[in-house]
C-alpha positions in Angstrom: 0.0 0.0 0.0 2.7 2.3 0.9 4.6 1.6 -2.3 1.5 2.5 -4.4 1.4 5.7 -2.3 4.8 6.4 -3.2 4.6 5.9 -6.9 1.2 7.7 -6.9 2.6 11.0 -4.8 6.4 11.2 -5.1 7.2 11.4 -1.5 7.8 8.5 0.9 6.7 11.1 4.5 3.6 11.8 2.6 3.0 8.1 1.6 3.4 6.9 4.7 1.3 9.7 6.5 -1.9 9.2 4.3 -1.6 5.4 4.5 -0.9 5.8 8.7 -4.3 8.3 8.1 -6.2 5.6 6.0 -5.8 2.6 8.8 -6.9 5.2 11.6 -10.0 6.0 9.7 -10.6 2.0 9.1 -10.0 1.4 12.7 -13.0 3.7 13.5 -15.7 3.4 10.5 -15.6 -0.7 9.8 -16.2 -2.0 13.0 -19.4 -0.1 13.2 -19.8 0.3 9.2 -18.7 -3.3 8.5 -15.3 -4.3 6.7 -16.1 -3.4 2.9 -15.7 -6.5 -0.3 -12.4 -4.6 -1.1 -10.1 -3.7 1.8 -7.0 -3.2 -0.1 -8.5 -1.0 -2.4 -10.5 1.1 0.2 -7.4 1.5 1.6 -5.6 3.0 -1.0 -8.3 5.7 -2.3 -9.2 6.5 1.1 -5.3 7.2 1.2 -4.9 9.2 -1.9 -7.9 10.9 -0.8 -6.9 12.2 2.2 -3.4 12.9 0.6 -4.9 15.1 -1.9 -6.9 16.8 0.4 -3.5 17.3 2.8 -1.9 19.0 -0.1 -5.1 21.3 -0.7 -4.9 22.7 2.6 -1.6 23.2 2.7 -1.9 25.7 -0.7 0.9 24.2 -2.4 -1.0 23.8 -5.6 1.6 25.1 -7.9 4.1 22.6 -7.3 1.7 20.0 -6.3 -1.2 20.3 -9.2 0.0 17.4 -11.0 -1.0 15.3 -7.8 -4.8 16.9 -8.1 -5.2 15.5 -11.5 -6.5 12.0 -12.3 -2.7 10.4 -13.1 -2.0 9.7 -16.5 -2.1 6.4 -18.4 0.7 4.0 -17.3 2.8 2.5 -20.5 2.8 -1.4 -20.8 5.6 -2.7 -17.9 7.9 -4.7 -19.3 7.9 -6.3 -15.8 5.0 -9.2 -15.2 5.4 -9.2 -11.6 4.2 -5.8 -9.7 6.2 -6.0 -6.5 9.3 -6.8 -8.3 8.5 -3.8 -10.5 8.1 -1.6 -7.4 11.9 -2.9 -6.4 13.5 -1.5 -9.3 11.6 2.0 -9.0 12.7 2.1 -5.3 16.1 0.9 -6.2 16.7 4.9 -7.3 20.7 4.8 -8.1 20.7 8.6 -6.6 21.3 6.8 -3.2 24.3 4.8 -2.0 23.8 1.6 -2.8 23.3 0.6 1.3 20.8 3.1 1.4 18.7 2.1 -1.2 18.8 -1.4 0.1 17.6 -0.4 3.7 14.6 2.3 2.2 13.2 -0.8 -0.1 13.6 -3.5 2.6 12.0 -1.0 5.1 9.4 0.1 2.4 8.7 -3.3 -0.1 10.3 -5.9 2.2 8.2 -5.9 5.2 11.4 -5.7 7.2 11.8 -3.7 10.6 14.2 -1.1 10.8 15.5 -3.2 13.7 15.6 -6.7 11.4 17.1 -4.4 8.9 20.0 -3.3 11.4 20.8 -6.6 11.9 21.2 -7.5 8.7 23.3 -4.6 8.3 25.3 -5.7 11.7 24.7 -2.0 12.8 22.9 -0.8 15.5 19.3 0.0 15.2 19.3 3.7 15.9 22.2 3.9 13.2 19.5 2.6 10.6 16.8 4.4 11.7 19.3 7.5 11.5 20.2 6.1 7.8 16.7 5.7 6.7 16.1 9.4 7.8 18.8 10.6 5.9 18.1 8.7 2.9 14.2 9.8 2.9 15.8 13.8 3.4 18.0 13.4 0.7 15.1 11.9 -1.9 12.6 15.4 -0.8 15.7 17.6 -1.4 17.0 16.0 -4.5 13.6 15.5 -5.9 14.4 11.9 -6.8 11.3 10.8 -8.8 10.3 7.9 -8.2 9.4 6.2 -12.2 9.4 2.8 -13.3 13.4 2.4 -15.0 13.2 1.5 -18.9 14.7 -1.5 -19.5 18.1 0.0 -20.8 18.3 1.1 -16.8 17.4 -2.0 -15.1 21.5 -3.1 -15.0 22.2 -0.2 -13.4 19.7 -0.5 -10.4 20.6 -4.7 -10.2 23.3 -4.9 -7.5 20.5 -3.1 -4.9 17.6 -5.6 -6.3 19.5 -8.6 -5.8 20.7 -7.6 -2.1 17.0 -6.7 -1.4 15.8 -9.9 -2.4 18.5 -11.8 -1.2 17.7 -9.8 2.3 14.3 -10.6 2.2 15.3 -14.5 1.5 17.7 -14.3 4.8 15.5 -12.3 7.0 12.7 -15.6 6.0 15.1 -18.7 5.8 15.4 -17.5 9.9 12.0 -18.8 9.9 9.7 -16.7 8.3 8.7 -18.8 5.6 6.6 -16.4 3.7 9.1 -14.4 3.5 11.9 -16.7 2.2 8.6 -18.0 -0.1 8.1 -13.8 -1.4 12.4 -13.8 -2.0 12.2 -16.9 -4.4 8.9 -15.8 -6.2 11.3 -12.5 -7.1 14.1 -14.2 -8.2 12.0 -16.1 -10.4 10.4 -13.5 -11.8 14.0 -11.6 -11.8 15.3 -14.6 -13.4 12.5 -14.2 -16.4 13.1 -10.4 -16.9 17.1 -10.5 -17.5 17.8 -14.0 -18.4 21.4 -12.8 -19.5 22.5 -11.7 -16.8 24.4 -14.6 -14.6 23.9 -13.3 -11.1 20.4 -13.2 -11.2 20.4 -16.7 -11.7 23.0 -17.8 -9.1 21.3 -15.7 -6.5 18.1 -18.2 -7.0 20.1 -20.9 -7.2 21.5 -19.9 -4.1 17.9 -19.6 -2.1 16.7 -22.8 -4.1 20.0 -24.7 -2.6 19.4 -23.3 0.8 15.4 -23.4 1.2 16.2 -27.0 -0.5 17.1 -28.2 3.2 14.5 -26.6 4.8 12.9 -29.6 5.9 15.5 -30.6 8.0 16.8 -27.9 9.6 14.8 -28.2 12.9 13.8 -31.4 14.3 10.7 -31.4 17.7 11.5 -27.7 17.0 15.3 -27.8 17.8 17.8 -26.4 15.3 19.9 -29.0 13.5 23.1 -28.0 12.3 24.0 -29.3 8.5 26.4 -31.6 9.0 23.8 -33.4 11.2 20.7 -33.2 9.2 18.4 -36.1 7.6 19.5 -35.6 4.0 16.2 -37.8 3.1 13.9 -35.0 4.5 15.5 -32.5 2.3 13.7 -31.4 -1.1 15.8 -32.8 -3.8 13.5 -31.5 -6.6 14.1 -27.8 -5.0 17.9 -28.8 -4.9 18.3 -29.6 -8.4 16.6 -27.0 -9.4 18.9 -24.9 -7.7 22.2 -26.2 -9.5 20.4 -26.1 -12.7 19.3 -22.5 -12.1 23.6 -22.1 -11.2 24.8 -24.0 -14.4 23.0 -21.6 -16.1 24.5 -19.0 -14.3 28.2 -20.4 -15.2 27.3 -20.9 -18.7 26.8 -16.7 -18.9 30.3 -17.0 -17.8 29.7 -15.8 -14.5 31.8 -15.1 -11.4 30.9 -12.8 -9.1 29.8 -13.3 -5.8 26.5 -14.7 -5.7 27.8 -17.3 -8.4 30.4 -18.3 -5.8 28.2 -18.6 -3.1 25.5 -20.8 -4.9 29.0 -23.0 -5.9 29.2 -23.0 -2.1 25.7 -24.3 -1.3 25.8 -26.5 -4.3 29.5 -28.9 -2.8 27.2 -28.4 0.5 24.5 -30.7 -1.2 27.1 -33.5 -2.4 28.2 -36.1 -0.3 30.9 -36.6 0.9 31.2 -32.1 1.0 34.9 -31.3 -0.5 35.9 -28.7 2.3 39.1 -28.2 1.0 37.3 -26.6 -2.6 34.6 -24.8 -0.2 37.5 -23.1 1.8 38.9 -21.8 -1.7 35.8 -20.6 -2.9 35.0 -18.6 0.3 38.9 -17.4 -0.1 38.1 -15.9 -3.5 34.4 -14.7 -2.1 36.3 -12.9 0.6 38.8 -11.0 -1.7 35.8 -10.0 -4.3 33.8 -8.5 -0.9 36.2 -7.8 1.5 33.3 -8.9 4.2 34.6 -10.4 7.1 31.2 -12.8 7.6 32.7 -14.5 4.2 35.7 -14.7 5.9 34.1 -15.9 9.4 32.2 -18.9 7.0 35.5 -19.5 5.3 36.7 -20.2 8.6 34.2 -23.0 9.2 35.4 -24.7 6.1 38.8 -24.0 7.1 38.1 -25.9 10.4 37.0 -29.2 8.3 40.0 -28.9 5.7 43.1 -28.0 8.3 41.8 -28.0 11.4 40.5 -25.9 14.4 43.5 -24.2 15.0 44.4 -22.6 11.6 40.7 -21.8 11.5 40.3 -19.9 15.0 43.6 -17.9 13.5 41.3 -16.5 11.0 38.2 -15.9 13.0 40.3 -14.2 16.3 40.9 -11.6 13.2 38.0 -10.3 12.3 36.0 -7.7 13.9 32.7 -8.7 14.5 31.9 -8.5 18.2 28.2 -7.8 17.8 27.9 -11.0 15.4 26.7 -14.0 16.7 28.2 -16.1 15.0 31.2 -15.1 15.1 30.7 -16.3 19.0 29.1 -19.4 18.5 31.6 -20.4 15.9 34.9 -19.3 18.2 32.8 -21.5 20.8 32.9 -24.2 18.9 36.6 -24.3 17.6 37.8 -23.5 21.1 35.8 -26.7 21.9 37.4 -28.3 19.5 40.8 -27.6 21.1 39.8 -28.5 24.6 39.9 -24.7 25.8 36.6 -25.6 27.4 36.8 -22.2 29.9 37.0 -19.9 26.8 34.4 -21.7 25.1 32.0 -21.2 27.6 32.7 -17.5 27.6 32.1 -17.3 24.1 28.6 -19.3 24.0 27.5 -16.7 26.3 28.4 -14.0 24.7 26.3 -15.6 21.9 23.7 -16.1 23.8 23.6 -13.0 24.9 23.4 -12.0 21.1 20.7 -14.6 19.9 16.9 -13.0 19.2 15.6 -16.5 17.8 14.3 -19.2 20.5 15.5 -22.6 18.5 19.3 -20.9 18.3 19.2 -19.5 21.9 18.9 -23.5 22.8 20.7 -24.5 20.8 23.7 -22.7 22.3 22.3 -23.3 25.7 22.4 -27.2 24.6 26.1 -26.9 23.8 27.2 -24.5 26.6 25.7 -26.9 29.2 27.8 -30.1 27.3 30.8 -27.8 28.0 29.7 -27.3 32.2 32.1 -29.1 34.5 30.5 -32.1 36.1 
């Protein structure tokens, strides 16, 4: 609703006002006027009405006429799926690229700013700040807000796939409708630009991971991979992911969404070649320079050469508000019988973890580690 609002009016505060302004006039008339056949779109003309009539009494008529005039005939989309259409026109190149990605998840994504922060790994009041900035900078520019011709869509890409991929991240932590939305995106992505290879690795890569769904959690307890029940794992959804990432190779691809579908894709063999993982996630880590590629190469590093050489890498990085970096230093100090320290670092994970099946999970394994 808000994203029609937007593309109807220009102006994300004034969207968000009028549909704010719509739900408080529902709240009082349906419950005594009954809810009417069409919510959705009593919703929306109730919004633009009350926008219009905002901008009327506010006498800003010269610059605002347009918005007082039925709005002109759309031309045919070249896009067949509407929400993915509304990502591209959010996806406004005039931002940093962060930015954009935060204002569409926050906007299109049905992300909170404080499941966007963590995404981010940045405090929530530094997003919230960010969003701010990002919605001041669209008034001042003017940034319209247009559906992109198709000779632009390339250019807005890199924010579209990192919103979807959010999106898929944010619902692979278990809400399903949203990992569901992400792959319903990138296969509509996947339809609009079948050229380009990353749009197809970056399904593969949710197809791979969602593959495994089924397993993940067993009498609602998380199951890490190397212990699931491979039979309960959906190998339809699995092939389709490494057909979707031969494709992606065949385009010649080899950027990092490629690399990380290659990833997910040795993960679904068996037995897993951890010594080809740990050089994939070494050429995924010089590509992003991110140290949660480098924290995952770690894990692989920890199968190919051991815990040792693989705490070396992660007692580098600088990630103190990620969980995993905790859980996984945990686990390697295990590994090397440094039970103390291990116990210090599954609490400091715990004291990190938002989602019940992880918090016991690490209470399972810091409780192994007790002295008895």
């Amino acid at each position: 609703m808000v994203a029609s609002l937007i593309g109807f009016l220009g102006d994300f505060d004034r969207a968000e006002e009028a549909a704010q302004e719509a739900f408080a006039v529902a709240a009082e008339r349906w419950p005594r006027d009954g809810t009417p056949d069409n919510p959705g779109a009593w919703l929306v003309t109730t919004a633009r009405n009350r926008a219009i009539d905002r901008i009327r009494r506010e006498r800003v008529l010269t610059e605002k006429t347009k918005l007082l005039e039925p709005p002109p005939p759309m031309p045919e989309s070249i896009f067949a799926d509407e929400r993915l259409e509304l990502v591209f026109t959010c996806c406004h190149p005039a931002l940093a690229l962060d930015a954009q990605v935060a204002l569409t998840l926050r906007t299109l994504g049905g992300l909170s700013t404080d499941e966007i922060a963590r995404a981010f790994l940045v405090p929530e009041t530094t997003m919230a700040q960010r969003l701010v900035r990002a919605k001041k900078k669209i008034k001042a520019a003017g940034i319209p807000f247009r559906i992109p011709a198709d000779h632009l869509l390339p250019d807005r890409l890199a924010a579209v796939l990192a919103v979807v991929y959010l999106i898929f991240n944010e619902g692979y932590g278990g809400r399903n409708e949203l990992a569901a939305e992400a792959i319903r995106l990138g296969r509509a992505l996947a339809e609009l630009m079948p050229d380009e290879p990353e749009v197809h690795a970056l399904l593969a890569l949710m197809l791979l991971h969602d593959g495994r769904r089924g397993a993940r959690f067993a009498d609602g307890e998380l199951v890490l991979l190397r212990d699931q029940d491979r039979s309960l794992w959906d190998s339809a959804q699995i092939a389709g992911g490494v057909a979707s990432l031969e494709r992606a190779l065949a385009l010649q691809g080899r950027r990092p969404y490629v690399l990380q579908a290659a990833i997910a894709s040795l993960h679904a063999e068996e037995p897993v070649d951890w010594a080809e993982i740990a050089a994939l996630y070494r050429e995924l880590a010089r590509l992003t320079s991110s140290p949660v590629v480098e924290l995952n190469g770690a894990v692989a590093v920890a199968e190919s050469e051991g815990a040792a050489a693989a705490l070396a890498i992660v007692d580098t990085l600088d990630l103190d508000g990620y969980l995993y970096l905790h859980s996984t230093r945990a686990e390697l100090l295990s590994r090397l019988g440094r039970r103390d320290e291990a116990r210090t670092a599954y609490r400091r994970a715990l004291a990190l973890a938002q989602a019940e099946p992880e918090r016991r999970f690490l209470e399972r394994r810091l409780a192994a580690l007790s002295p008895r």
